[in-house]
Structure formats: structure tokens, C-alpha cells
C-alpha positions in Angstrom: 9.8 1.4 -25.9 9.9 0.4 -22.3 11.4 3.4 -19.8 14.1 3.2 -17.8 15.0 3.9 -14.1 18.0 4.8 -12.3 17.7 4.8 -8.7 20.8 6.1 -6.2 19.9 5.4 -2.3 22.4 6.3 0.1 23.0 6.7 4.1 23.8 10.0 4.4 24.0 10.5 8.5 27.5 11.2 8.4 27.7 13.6 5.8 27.0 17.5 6.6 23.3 17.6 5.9 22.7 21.3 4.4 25.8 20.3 1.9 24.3 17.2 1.3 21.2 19.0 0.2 22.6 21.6 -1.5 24.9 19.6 -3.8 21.8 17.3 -4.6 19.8 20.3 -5.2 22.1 22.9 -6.5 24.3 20.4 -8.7 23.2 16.9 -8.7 19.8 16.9 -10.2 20.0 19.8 -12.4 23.2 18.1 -14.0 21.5 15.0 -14.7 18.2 16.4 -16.1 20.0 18.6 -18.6 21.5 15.1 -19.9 19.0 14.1 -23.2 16.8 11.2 -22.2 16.0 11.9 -18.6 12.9 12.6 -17.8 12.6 13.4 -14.4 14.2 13.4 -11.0 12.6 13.2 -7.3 14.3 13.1 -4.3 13.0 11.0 -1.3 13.6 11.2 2.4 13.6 7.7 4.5 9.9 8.0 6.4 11.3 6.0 9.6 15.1 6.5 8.8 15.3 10.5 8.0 19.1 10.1 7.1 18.4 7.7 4.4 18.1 9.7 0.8 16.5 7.8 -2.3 16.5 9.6 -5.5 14.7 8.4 -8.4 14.9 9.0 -12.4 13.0 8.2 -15.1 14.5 7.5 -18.4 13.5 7.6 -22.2 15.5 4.2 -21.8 18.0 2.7 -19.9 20.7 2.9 -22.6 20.8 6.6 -21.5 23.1 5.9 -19.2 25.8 4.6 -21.5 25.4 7.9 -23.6 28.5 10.6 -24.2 26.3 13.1 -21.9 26.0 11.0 -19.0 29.7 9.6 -19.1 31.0 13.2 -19.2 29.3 13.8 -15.4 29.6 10.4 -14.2 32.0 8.0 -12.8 35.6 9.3 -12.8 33.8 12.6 -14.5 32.2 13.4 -11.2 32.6 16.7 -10.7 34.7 17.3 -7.1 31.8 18.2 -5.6 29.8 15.1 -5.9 33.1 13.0 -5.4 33.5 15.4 -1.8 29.9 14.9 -1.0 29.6 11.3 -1.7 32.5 10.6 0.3 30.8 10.8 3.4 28.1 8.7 2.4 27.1 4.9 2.6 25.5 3.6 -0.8 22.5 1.5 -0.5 21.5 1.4 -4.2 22.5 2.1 -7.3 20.2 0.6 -9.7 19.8 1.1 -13.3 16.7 -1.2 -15.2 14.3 -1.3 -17.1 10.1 -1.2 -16.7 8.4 -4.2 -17.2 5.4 -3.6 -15.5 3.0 -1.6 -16.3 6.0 -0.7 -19.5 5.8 2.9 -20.2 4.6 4.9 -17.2 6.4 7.4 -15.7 6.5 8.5 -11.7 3.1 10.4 -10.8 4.1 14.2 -10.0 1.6 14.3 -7.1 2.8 12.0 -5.2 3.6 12.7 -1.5 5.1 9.3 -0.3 6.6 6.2 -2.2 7.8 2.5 -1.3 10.8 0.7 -3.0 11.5 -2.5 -2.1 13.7 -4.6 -4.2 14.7 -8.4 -4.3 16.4 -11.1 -5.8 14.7 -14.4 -5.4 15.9 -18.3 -5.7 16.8 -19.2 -8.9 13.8 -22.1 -9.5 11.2 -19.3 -8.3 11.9 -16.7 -10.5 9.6 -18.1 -13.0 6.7 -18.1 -10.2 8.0 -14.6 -9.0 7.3 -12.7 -12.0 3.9 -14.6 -12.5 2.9 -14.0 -8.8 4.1 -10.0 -9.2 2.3 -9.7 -12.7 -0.7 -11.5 -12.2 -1.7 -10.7 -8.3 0.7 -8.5 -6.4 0.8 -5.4 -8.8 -2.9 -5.2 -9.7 -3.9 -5.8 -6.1 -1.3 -3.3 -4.8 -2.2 -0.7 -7.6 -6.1 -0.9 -6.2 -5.8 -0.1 -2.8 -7.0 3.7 -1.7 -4.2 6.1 -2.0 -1.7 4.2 -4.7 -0.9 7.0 -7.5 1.1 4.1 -9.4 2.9 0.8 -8.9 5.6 -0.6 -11.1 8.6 -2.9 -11.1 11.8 -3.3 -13.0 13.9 -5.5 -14.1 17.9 -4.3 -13.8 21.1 -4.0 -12.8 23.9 -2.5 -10.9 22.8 -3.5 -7.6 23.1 -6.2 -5.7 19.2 -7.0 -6.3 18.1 -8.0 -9.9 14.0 -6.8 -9.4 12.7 -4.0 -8.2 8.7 -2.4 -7.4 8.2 1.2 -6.4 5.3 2.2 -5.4 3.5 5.7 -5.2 1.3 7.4 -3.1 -0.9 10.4 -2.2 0.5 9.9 1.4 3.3 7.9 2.8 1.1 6.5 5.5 -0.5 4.5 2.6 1.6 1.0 3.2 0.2 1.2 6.7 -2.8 1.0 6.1 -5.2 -2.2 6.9 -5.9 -2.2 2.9 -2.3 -2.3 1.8 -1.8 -4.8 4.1 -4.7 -6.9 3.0 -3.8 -6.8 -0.3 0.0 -7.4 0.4 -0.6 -10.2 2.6 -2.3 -13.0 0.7 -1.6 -17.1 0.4 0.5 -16.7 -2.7 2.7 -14.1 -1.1 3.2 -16.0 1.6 4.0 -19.3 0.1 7.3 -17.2 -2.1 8.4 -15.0 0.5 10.6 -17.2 2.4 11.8 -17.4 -1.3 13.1 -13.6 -1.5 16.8 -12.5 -1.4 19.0 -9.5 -0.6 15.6 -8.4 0.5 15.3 -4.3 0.5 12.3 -2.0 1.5 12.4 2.0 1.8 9.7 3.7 2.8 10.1 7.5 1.7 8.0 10.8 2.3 8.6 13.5 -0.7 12.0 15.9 0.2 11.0 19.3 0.0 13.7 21.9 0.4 13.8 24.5 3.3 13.6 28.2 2.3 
């Protein structure tokens, strides 16, 4: 069964920033990985934008999220905290879809940095978008020095439809004259000015203070 994601980003400069972290440590992610069917959670911090928070879960599947467990903690069932918390926040994202590429694999634990970037795209190019991200983008993306794992998703929720995220041993890896190489070729070029609701994070790995 393909895995699913569910991906909250958020501005979070005018929040307090140790609550912020706190709740997201202390309460958020342990509540959502004692829910059956997530997998995993990781929390990112914007690379260039250090109030920007991206956290990232990998499902058994996407149906998860319409489960009693995950509807007792969500929504309305918030718990005051979150509702407190996320008050003071801007929402960037809040994704919820479904791998389709590579299917089945789930984020590498040794990563240090990772890239989202999400789209729509004109309707008559979706066809060529999803060849064009299947057949060259992923695979080239995937090979450069550094990449721990690149897949994309097909979802909803947000205002973009696709998204790719991207792994890496460092977050410097998407400046690099590889990435860029690969990133940059004919057939990426001919669909960009094709791309929509355009969105790209670049995150390094939150570690808490002591």
C-alpha cells in the first residue's frame, strides 16, 4: 500500500518561541505518534527563514487521518493548548497525500536537511508534469551527492495538489553546483513557467535546546 504524508508548515515569528517548542515537543508530536498508523514525526526549522516550522509525518496510509484516534486530538478536539499555541501562528501548509513516487518509502532518519517544494500546475500540463517528475526530475535529483531520498505526493488540503520533499545528509545540498545541474535542465525549463501556487522550504533538522 502506498504511505501517506501529512505535512503542517507554519510562520511562527509571532508566537512565543520556547512555548512554541515546547507544545510541539512536549504535546504535539507525542500525541500524534501514539495515534495507530503513524509512523513517524520530524520537525524542521526554515534554513533561510528560522521562524518558519515544517513538521513532517509519515503514515501507514493516508486514511489515518480520518480514523476515531486522530479525530479525538484534532480539529475542534484540539486540546487548549494546541488551539492557544496555534493561535499565534500563520499556516503555510497543511497537506495530507499520498506517495506516488518512489510508493512506499519512508523519511531517512539520518537526515540533517530537507527541501519541500510543492505546486499545482496548468491543467493541460499535468499530464507532462508527472511524466517530466517521474521520468527525469526524481531520478536525477535522487543521484546527486548528498540526497538520502526524494519523493513526491499526490494530496490534499492545501492549496497545492503535488508535492516533492527531498532529503539530505546536509541542508547545503540544494546549493550545490550538482543539484543545480540536475535541477536545471531543457525539460524543466520548458514546464516551469507552467507551475502554480508555487512553494519551496528549505529546512535544517530542529534539534531541541537542553
Amino acid at each position: 500500500m502506498a504511505k501517506g504524508i501529512l505535512i503542517a508548515a507554519m510562520d511562527f515569528s509571532a508566537a512565543p518561541e520556547d512555548e512554541f517548542h515546547d507544545w510541539y515537543d512536549l504535546e504535539h508530536v507525542p500525541e500524534r505518534l501514539r495515534i495507530p498508523g503513524f509512523l513517524n514525526g520530524d520537525r524542521w526549522i526554515g534554513l533561510r527563514e528560522p521562524k518558519i516550522s515544517v513538521a513532517t509525518y509519515d503514515l501507514i496510509a493516508v486514511e489515518v487521518l480520518k480514523s476515531p484516534a486522530y479525530r479525538a486530538v484534532a480539529g475542534e478536539n484540539a486540546s487548549p493548548w494546541t488551539k492557544r499555541v496555534t493561535g499565534f501562528c500563520k499556516s503555510l501548509m497543511r497537506y495530507e497525500g499520498v506517495e506516488i513516487n518512489p510508493g512506499e518509502r519512508t523519511a531517512p532518519r539520518e537526515a540533517e536537511g530537507m527541501l519541500l517544494v510543492a505546486m499545482n500546475v496548468a491543467r493541460e500540463h499535468e499530464a507532462e508534469l508527472n511524466e517530466w517528475y517521474d521520468e527525469e526530475h526524481i531520478p536525477a535529483l535522487a543521484a546527486v551527492p548528498g540526497t538520502l531520498s526524494a519523493r513526491r505526493y499526490r494530496g490534499q488540503g492545501a492549496t497545492q495538489r503535488y508535492v516533492a520533499l527531498y532529503h539530505f545528509s546536509s541542508p547545503e545540498v540544494p546549493s550545490s553546483r550538482p543539484w543545480k545541474e540536475a535541477a536545471g535542465t531543457p525539460w524543466t525549463e520548458r514546464l516551469r513557467p507552467h507551475f502554480r501556487d508555487h512553494l519551496r522550504i528549505e529546512c535544517t533538522r530542529y534539534r531541541r535546546n537542553a
